[in-house]
PAZA-991122 format. One record per residue (C-alpha): residue number from 1; residue in three letters; y, x, z. Coordinates in steps of 0.1 Angstrom, whole numbers, plus 5000, padded with zeros to 4 digits. Layout:
NUM	ALA	Y	X	Z
...
This chain:
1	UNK	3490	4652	7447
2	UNK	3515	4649	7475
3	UNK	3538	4678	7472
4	UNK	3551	4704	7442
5	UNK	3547	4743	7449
6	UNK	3580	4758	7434
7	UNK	3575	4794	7414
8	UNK	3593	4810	7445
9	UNK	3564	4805	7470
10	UNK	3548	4826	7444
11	UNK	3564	4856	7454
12	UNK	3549	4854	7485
13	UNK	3524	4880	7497
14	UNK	3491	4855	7494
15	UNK	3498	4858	7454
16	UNK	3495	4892	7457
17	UNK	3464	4907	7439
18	UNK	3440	4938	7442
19	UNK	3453	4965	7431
20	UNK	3448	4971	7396
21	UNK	3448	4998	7369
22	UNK	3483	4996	7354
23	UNK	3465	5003	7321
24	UNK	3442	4976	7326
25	UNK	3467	4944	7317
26	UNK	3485	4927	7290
27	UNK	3517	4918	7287
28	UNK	3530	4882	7287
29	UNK	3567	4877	7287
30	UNK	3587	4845	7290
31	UNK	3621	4847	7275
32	UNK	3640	4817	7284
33	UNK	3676	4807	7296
34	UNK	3683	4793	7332
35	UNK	3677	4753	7337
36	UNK	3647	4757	7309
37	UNK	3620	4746	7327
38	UNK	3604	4778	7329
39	UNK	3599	4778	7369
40	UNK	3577	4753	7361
41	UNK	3562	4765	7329
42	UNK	3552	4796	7352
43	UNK	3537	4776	7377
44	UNK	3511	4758	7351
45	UNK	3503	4796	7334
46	UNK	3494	4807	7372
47	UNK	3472	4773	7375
48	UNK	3451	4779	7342
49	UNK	3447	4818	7357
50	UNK	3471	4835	7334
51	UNK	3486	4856	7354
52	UNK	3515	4855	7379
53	UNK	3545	4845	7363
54	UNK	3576	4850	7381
55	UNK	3613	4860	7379
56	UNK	3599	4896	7391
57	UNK	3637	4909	7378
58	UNK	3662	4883	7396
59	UNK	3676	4906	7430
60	UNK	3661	4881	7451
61	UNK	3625	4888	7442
62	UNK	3631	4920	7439
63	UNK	3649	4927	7476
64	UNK	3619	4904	7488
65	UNK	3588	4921	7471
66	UNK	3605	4962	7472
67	UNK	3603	4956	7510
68	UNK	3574	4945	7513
69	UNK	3556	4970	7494
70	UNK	3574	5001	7503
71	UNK	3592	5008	7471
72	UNK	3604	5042	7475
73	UNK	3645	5053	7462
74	UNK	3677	5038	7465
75	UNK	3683	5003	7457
76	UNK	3691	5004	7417
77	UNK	3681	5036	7412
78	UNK	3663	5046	7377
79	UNK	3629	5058	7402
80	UNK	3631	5026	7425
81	UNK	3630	5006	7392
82	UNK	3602	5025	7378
83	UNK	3580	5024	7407
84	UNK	3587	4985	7412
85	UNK	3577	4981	7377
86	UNK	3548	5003	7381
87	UNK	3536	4978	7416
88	UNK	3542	4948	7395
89	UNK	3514	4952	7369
90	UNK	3494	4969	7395
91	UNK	3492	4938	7421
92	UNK	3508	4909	7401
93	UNK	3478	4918	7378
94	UNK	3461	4883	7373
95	UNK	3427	4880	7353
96	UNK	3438	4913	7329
97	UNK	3475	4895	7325
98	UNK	3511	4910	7339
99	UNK	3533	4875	7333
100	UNK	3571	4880	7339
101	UNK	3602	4858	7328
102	UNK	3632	4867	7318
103	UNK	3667	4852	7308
104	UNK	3685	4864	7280
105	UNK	3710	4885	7295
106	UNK	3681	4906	7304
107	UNK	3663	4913	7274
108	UNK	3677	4950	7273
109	UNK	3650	4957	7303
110	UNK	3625	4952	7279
111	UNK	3631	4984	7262
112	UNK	3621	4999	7299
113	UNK	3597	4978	7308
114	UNK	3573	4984	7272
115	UNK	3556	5015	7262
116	UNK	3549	5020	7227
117	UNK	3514	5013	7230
118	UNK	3519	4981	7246
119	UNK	3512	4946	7227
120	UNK	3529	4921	7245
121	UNK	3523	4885	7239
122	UNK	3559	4866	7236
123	UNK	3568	4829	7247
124	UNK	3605	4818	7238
125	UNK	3614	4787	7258
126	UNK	3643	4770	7250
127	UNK	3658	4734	7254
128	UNK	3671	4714	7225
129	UNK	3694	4694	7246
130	UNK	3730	4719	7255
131	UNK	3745	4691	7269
132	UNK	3716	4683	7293
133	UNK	3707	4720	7302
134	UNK	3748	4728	7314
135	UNK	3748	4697	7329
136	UNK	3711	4709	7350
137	UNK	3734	4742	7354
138	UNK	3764	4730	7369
139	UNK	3741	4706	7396
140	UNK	3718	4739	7406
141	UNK	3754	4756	7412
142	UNK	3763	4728	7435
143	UNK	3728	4725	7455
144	UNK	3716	4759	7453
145	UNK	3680	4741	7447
146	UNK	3667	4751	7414
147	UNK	3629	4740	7423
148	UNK	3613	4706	7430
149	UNK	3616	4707	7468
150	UNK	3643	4712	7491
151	UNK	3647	4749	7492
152	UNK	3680	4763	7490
153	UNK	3682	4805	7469
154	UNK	3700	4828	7478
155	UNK	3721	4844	7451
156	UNK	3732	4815	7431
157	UNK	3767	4816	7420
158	UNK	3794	4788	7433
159	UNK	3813	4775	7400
160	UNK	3851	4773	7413
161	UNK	3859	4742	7390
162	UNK	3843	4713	7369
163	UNK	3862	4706	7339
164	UNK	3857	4708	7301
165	UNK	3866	4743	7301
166	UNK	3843	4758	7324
167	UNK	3815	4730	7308
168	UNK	3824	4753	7276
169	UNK	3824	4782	7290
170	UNK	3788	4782	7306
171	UNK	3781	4764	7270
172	UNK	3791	4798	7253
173	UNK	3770	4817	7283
174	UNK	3738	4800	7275
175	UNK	3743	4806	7235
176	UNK	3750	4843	7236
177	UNK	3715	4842	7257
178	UNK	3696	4822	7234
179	UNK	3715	4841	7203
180	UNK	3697	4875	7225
181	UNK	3663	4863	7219
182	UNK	3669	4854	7189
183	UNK	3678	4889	7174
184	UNK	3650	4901	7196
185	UNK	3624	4878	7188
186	UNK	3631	4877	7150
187	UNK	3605	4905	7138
188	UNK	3581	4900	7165
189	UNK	3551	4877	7166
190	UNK	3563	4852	7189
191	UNK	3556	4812	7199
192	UNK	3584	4788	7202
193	UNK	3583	4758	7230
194	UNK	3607	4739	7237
195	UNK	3612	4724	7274
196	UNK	3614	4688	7261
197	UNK	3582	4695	7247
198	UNK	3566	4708	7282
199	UNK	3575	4675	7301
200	UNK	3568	4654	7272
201	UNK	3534	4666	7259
202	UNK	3524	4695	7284
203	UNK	3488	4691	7274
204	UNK	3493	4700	7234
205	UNK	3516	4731	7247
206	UNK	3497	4745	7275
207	UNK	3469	4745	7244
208	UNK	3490	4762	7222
209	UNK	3502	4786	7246
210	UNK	3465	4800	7253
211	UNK	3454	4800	7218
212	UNK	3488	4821	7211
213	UNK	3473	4847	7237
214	UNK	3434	4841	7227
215	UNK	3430	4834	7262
216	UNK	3400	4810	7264
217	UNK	3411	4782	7287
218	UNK	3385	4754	7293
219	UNK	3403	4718	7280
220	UNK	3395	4700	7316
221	UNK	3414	4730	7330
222	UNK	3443	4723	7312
223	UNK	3443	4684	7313
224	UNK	3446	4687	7352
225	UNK	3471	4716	7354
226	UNK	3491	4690	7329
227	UNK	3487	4658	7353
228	UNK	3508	4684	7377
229	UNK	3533	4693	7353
230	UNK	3539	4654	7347
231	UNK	3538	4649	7386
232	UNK	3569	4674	7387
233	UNK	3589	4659	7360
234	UNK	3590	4630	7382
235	UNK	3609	4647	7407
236	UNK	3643	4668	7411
237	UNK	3667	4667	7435
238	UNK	3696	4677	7409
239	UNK	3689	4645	7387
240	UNK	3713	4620	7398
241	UNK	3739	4649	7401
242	UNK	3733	4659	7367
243	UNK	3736	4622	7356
244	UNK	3772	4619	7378
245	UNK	3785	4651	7359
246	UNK	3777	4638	7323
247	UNK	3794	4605	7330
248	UNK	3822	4621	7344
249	UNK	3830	4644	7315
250	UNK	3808	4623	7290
251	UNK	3836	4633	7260
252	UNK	3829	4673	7264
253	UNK	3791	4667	7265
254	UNK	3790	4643	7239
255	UNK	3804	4668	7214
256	UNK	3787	4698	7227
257	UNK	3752	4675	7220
258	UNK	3772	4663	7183
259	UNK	3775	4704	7177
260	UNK	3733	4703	7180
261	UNK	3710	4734	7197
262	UNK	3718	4757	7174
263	UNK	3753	4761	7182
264	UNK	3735	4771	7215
């Protein structure tokens, strides 16, 4: 293994699948937080065949996907929305499963996106570490690369200033997410993974995650989709950024990890 295909290449038209019944699919949502690991997390659910999990609601992949399947309306539009919904589970359709990820300031689209019949399958992906996951935050504001290569997306906010205020301020951001699928998870069958869990034991949860969705997954198949999931962990080109930032302002991060995940 030479090289680390990000979650964006997978918006790409070669991941694009016959058309399917729209009927003919079951949900899978990933609710998650940014700097979760979930890019990744996506990646490893496409390689055992479970579908084609992607940001599908972030504006880039949806400017990038609405052109290139025609969507009809005006940009933000109730009908453009509909209809880009409605081509999502028809082509990201992957062996019966429509996968999408979501942060938590987007979990009100879910009361769009499901239909009372639906039975969605729910993975919450959080990381335990505060401190580490604004730290990953602040680096991806200052490269612009949020995958394990050097791709630079459009869209990503610039942060105007580094200092323990705006370190607290994107600490309160990422808790009012994580408090969102919280309240929306809590009388829903769900599973619970944590991103220090995917890089340190990514065989035990890939195993976990299938059996959650009864999808039968063959146990080769998910020993060699976890040797890539530990080849990635050994790269990312915000690392030694990340590392610079929490030295620099080790006092703010050290009580924000003190304060423990649940204050996030």
């Amino acid at each position: 293994m030479n090289s680390v295909t990000s979650t964006l290449d997978m918006l790409d038209a070669a991941y694009d699948q016959p058309m399917a019944a729209e009927d003919a699919r079951q949900l899978l949502f990933i609710c998650t937080t940014p700097r979760s690991g979930s890019h990744r997390l996506c990646r490893a659910l496409y390689d055992l065949g479970l579908g084609v999990a992607e940001e599908y609601f972030h504006p880039n992949a949806m400017a990038q996907l609405a052109a290139r399947w025609a969507i009809p309306g005006e940009p933000g539009s109730p009908q453009r929305f509909d209809a880009y919904w409605q081509r999502v589970q028809q082509q990201r359709n992957r062996n019966g499963i429509v996968a999408v990820s979501l942060f938590g300031y987007q979990a009100p689209l879910l009361t769009r996106l499901l239909r009372p019949t639906d039975r969605p399958v729910f993975l919450h992906l959080h990381r335990l570490s505060a401190a580490d996951q604004i730290a990953s935050l602040i680096a991806l504001y200052q490269t612009k690369m949020p995958y394990e290569n050097d791709q630079q997306v459009p869209l990503i906010p610039d942060i105007a200033e580094i200092s323990p205020r705006s370190i607290r301020i994107l600490h309160k951001w990422l808790r009012m997410q994580n408090d969102k699928w919280r309240q929306f998870l809590a009388d829903k069958p769900h599973l619970s993974v944590t991103s220090e869990e995917l890089f340190s034991h990514p065989e035990a949860l890939l195993a976990r995650v299938a059996a959650h969705g009864q999808w039968p997954v063959p146990h080769d198949r998910v020993a060699q989709v976890t040797a890539e999931v530990t080849y990635s962990q050994a790269y990312s080109v915000n690392a030694d950024i990340k590392r610079q930032l929490m030295a620099e302002h080790a006092a703010v991060f050290a009580a924000i990890a003190g304060e423990g995940q649940d204050g996030v």
